[in-house]
N, C-alpha and C positions, 0 to 999 in steps of 0.2 A: 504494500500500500504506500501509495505518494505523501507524500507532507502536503502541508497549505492550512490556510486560516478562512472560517469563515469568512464572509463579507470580501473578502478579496476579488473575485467573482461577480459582477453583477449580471443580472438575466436582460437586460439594458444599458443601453448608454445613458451618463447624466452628466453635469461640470464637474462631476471627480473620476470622471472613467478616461481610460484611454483605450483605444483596439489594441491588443498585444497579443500575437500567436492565436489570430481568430476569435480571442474572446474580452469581452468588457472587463477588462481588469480597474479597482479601483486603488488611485493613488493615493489619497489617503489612506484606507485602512492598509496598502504596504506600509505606506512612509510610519504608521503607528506600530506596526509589527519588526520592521528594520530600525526603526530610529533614526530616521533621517527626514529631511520636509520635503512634503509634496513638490515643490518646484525642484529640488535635486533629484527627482525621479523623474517628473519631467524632461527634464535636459537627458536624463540617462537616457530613459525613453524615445527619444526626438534624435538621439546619437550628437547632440553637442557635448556629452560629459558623459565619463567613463568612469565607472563605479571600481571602487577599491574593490580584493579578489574578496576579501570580507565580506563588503557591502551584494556585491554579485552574490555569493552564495548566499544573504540572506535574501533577497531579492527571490533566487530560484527556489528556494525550500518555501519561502511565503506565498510564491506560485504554484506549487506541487511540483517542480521540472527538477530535472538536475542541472547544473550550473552549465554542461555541454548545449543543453537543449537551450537554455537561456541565453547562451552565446548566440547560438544558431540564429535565433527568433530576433538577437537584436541588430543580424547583419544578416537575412537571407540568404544574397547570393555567394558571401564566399564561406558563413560562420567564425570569420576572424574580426577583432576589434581592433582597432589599431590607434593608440595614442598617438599623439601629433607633441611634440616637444615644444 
């Protein structure tokens, strides 16, 4: 069985959801589960800002995914993340 949090999931889009891997993920309740704020998940989310390996695996366990599948979902086409210096 997967991890995840309630409420993480919504069965709709609203002003705290984003689309992520096909489904209405809400950014609050990660950012309340991770410890981080909605707007830094945002950016994670949007690919402006790259999440500490930390931050990622709490991210993917808050989603049910493994940290690979997480990767995958937040760079489709190649599953690499790549920091920019």
């Amino acid at each position: 069985m997967r991890a995840g949090y309630s409420g993480v999931i919504e069965t709709a889009p609203n002003t705290q959801t984003r689309v992520f891997a096909g489904k209405s993920v809400n950014l609050s309740a990660i950012a309340r589960n991770v410890g981080c704020s909605p707007s830094h998940l945002s950016r994670v989310f949007s690919g402006s800002a790259y999440p500490s390996l930390a931050t990622g695996r709490a991210i993917a366990y808050s989603l049910g995914m493994t940290v690979d599948e997480f990767v995958v979902h937040l760079d489709p086409v190649s599953g690499n993340v790549v920091a920019t210096a």
